[in-house]
C-alpha positions in Angstrom: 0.0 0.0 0.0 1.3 3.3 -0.8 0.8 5.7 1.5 0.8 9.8 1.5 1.2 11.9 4.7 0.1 15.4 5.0 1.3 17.5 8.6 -1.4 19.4 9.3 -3.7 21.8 12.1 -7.1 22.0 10.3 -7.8 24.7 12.1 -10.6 24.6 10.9 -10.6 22.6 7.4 -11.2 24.4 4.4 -11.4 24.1 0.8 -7.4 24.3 0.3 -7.3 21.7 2.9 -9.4 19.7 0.4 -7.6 20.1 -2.5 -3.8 19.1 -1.1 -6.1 15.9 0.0 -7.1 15.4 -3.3 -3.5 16.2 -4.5 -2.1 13.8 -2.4 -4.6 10.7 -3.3 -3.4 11.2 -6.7 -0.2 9.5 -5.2 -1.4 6.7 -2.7 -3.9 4.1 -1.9 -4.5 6.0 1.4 -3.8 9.2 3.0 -2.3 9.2 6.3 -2.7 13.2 8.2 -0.6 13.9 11.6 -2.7 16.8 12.9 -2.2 19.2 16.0 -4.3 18.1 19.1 -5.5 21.2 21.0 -2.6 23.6 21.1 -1.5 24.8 17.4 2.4 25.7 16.1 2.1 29.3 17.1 1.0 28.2 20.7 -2.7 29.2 20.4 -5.9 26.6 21.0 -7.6 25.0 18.3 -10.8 26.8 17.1 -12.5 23.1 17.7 -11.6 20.0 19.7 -9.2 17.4 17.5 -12.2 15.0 16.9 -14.1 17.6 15.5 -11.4 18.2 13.1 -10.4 14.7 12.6 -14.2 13.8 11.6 -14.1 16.9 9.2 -10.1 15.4 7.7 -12.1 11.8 7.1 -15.1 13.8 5.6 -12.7 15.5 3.2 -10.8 12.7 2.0 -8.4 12.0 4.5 -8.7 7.6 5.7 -5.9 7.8 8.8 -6.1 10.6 10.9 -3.0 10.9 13.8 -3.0 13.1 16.6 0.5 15.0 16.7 1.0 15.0 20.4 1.3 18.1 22.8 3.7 19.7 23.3 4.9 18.7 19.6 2.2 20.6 18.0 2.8 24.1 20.2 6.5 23.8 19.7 8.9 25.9 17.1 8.9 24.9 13.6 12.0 22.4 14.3 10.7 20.5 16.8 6.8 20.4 15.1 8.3 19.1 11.8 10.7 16.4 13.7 7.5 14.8 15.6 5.4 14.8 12.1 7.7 13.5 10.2 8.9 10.6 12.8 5.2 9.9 13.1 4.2 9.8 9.2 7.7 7.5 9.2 7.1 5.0 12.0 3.8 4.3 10.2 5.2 3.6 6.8 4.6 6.6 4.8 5.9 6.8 1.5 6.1 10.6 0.3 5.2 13.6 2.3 2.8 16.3 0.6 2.9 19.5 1.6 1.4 23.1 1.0 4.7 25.7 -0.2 3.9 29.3 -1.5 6.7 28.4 -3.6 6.3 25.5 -5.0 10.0 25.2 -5.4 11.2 21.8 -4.3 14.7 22.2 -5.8 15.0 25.2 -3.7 13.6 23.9 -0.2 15.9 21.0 -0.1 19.0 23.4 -0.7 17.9 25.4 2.2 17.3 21.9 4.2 20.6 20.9 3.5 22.3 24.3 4.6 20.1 23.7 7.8 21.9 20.6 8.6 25.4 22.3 8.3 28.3 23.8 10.3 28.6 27.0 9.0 24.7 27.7 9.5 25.3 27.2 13.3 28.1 29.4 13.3 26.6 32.5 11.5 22.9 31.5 13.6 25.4 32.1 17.0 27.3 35.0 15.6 23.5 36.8 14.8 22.0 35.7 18.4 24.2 38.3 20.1 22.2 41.2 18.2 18.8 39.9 16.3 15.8 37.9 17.8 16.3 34.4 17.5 13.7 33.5 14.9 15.4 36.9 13.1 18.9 35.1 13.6 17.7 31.8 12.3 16.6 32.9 9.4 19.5 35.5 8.5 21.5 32.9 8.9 19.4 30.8 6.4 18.8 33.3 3.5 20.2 36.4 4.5 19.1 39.8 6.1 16.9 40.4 3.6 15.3 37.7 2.7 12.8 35.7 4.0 10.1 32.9 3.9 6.8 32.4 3.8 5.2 30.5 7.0 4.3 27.0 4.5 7.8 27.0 3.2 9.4 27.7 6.5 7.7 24.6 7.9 8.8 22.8 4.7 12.2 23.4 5.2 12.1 22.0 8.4 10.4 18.6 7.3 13.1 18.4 4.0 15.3 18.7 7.1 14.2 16.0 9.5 13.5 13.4 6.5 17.5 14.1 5.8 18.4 14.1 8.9 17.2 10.9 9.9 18.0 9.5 6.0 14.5 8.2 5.6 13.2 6.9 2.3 10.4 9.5 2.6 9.5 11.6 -1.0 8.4 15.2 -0.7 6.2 16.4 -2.9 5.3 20.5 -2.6 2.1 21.2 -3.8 1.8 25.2 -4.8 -0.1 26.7 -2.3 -3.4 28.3 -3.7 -5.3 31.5 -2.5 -5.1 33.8 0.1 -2.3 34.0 2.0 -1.6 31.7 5.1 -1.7 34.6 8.1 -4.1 36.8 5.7 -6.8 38.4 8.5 -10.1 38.8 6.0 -11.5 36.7 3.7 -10.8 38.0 -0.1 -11.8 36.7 -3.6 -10.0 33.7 -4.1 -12.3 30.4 -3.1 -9.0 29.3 -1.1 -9.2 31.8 2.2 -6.8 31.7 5.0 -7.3 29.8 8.3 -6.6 33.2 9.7 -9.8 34.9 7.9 -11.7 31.9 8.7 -11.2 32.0 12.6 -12.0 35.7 12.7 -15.2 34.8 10.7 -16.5 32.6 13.4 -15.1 34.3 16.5 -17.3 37.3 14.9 -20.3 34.8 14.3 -20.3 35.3 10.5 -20.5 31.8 9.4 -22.2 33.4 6.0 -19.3 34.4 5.2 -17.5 31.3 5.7 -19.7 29.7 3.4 -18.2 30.1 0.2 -14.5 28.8 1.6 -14.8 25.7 3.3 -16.8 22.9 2.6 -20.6 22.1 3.5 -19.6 19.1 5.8 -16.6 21.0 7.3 -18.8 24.0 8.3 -21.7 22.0 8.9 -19.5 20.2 12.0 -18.4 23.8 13.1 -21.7 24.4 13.3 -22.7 21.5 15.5 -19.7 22.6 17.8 -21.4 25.9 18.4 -24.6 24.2 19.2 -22.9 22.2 21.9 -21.2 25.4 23.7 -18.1 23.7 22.1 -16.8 26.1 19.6 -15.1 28.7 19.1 -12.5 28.0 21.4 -9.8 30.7 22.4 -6.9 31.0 24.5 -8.5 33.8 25.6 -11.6 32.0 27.3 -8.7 30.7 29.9 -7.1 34.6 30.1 -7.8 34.8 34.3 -6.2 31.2 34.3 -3.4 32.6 32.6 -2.6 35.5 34.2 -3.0 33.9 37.7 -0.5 31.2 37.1 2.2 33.8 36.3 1.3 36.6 38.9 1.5 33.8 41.7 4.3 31.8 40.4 7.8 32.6 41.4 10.3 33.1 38.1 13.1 31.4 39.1 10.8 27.9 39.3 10.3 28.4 35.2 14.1 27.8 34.8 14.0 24.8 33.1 11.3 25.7 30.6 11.3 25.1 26.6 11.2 28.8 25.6 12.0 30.3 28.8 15.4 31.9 30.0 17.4 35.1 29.4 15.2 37.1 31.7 11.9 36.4 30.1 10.5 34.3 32.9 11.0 37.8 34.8 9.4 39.7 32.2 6.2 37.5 31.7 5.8 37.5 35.7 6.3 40.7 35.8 4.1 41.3 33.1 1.0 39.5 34.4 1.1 41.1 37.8 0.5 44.8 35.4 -2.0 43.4 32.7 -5.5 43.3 32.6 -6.4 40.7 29.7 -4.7 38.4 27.3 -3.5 40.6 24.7 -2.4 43.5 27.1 -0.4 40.7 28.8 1.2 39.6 25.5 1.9 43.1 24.3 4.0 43.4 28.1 5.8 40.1 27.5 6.9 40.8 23.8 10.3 42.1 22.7 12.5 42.1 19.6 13.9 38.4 20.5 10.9 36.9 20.9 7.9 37.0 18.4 4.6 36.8 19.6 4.2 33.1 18.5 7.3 32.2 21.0 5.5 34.0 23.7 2.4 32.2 23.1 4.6 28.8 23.2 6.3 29.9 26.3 3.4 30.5 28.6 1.7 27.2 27.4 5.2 25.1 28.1 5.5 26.9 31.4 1.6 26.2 32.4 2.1 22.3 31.2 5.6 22.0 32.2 7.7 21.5 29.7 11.2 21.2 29.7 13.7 21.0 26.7 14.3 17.7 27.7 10.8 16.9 26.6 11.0 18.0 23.0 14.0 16.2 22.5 13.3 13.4 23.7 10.5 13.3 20.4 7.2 11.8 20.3 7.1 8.2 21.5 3.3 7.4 20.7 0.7 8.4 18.7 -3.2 8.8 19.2 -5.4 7.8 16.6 -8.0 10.1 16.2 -10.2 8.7 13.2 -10.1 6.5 10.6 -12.6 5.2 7.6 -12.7 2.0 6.4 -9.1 2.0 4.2 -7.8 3.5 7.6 -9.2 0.8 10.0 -7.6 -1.5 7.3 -3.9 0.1 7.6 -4.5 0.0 11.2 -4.9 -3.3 11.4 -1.6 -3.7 9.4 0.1 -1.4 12.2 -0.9 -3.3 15.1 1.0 -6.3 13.6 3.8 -4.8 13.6 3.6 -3.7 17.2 3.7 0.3 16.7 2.8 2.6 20.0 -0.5 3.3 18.8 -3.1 4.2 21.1 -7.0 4.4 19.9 -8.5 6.2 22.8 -6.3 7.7 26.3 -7.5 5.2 28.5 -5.0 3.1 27.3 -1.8 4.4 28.2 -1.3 1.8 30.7 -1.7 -1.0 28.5 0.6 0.3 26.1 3.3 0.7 28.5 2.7 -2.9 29.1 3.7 -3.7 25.5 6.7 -1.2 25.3 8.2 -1.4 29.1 11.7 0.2 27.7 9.4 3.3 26.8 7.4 3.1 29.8 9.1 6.1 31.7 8.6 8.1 28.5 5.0 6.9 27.4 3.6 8.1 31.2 5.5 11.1 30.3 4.0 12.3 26.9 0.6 11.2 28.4 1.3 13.5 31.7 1.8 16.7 29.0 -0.7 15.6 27.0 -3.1 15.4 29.9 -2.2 18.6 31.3 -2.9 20.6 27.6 -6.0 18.9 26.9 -7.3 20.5 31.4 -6.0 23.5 30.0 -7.8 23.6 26.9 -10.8 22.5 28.7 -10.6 26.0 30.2 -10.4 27.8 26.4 -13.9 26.5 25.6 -16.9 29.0 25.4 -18.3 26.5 28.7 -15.9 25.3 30.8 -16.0 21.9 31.1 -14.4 19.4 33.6 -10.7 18.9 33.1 -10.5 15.4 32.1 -13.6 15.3 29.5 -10.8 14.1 26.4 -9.6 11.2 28.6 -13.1 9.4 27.9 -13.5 10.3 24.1 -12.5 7.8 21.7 -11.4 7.8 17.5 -13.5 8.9 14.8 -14.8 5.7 13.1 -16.8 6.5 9.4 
């Protein structure tokens, strides 16, 4: 069986979600998609829960749906492409499709490569001492003036892994169509941004939404909002927020991913003066550290996680829905004794089967635990923390 994997948030699933789907069957009997749980790359909750969005991936063509585990999925570009890719590998994928504004292939792979060299670390070091470090990353990757495009960032960073770890993984880049990926309002092109599409619904204009996603994928949204379930926010969980950091003292955020160089003291600090969400992130922001980091920061420090964590990579997967070719691959997978779970619950039983991972399993399931009680708090009604613990895959 040939398989194609697509990294992905769906957040929420639109019509150029769709068509890389479609783009991607072209290629494979079945399409595999590793999607964010509840926290997204640039540290914000999803706009609906993962089974919401994995129903909608299976609706639009997808037949495997993954969950890309916290704190993979709210982690810098490096980190979220390593866990995706790992993922997409252990479970046999073939080629990897991706969106790129670009479309350049040829190009993306030379940037991948210079990513994996000496001389990038050295000029990435020599630009820390007076850029940001997302500005001294990418200096040191194109130059000062250059830059890329969010989708081609990412897809430099899977190239990268897939070389990395030499596996025999195609990557196909697939043009990305429409609007642009961060654009805030929704334009003329059929293909909107995710971006447009969340402001849409956090403005209750799902009219407008009409004409960019499709009827199924709204029409799930929809029943989300019926049950008090959508549109989640970080800012729901804003007094949450807030009081973690005006009560906790700095120096005990030491060891966090995306914490040190004074801005544990600067987001403490901050909390203690701010009102709201976005006054708070406006206090914490400087030129080192984009808003995205901030966002990534604060949910690592809330969760706990260290460095340590990311590196350690994902060690198990969740799935979150499947159709009928899926539940058939599946069944493939468990023969070959992967670290698969289908529903929480069965953490323990999967430490059973891999005791050398057992230390690390309980780990990942501990963070993963502790996102999905703080996303429970980002809902429009707050629900009980462990409500994901009892839900189980997506079965059409």
């Amino acid at each position: 069986m040939k398989i194609s994997g697509i990294i992905c948030e769906y957040n929420p699933f639109h019509t150029g979600h769709e068509y890389l789907i479609k783009e991607a069957k072209k290629r494979s009997d079945a399409v595999v998609c590793v999607m964010s749980g509840h926290f997204t790359q640039r540290g914000e909750a999803a706009i609906a829960d993962k089974f919401v969005r994995a129903k909608t991936a299976l609706l639009g063509g997808a037949d495997l749906v993954l969950e890309l585990p916290f704190p993979f999925s709210a982690a810098s570009a490096s980190y979220f492409a390593a866990a995706g890719v790992k993922l997409l590998s252990m479970v046999g994928a073939d080629r990897l499709v991706f969106g790129s504004e670009s479309g350049e292939i040829t190009r993306l792979l030379t940037l991948a490569d210079h990513l994996l060299s000496a001389d990038f670390e050295k000029k990435k070091e020599k630009m820390m001492a007076s850029e940001g470090s997302a500005l001294a990353h990418f200096g040191a990757l194109l130059g000062e003036r250059e830059r890329l495009l969010p989708n081609d960032i990412l897809a430099v960073e899977y190239l990268r892994a897939i070389k990395k770890e030499g596996l025999p993984m195609e990557a196909v880049a697939v043009s990305r169509v429409g609007d642009g990926f961060l654009q805030k309002e929704l334009g003329d092109s059929p293909y909107a941004s995710a971006t447009a599409l969340r402001q849409s619904l956090y403005l209750g204009d799902l009219a407008a939404m009409e004409t960019y996603m499709p009827k199924y994928s709204l029409a799930e949204l929809k029943e989300a909002l019926t049950r008090e379930e959508a549109p989640v926010t970080t800012e729901n969980a804003a007094r949450a927020i807030l009081g973690f950091f005006r009560l906790i003292a700095p120096e005990a955020l030491s060891e966090i991913a995306g914490l040190g160089n004074g801005l544990e003291q600067r987001i403490c600090a901050s909390a203690k003066e701010s009102r709201d969400l976005a006054e708070f992130l406006q206090k914490c922001a400087t030129k080192r550290y984009t808003d995205a980091a901030i966002r990534r920061a604060i949910l690592a420090a809330m969760t706990g996680v260290t460095y340590a964590d990311l590196d350690r990579g994902a060690v198990y997967t969740t799935v979150l829905g499947a159709n009928a070719t899926g539940r058939a691959l599946l069944a493939s997978l468990r023969k070959k004794k992967l670290p698969l779970l289908t529903k929480p619950s069965d953490v323990e039983v999967l430490c059973l089967a891999f005791p050398e991972k057992k230390d690390a399993i309980l780990r990942q399931a501990a963070l993963s635990e502790s996102a999905d009680a703080l996303y429970s708090l980002c809902l429009p009604r707050v629900t009980e923390a462990g409500k994901y613990l009892r839900s189980g895959a997506v079965m059409l």
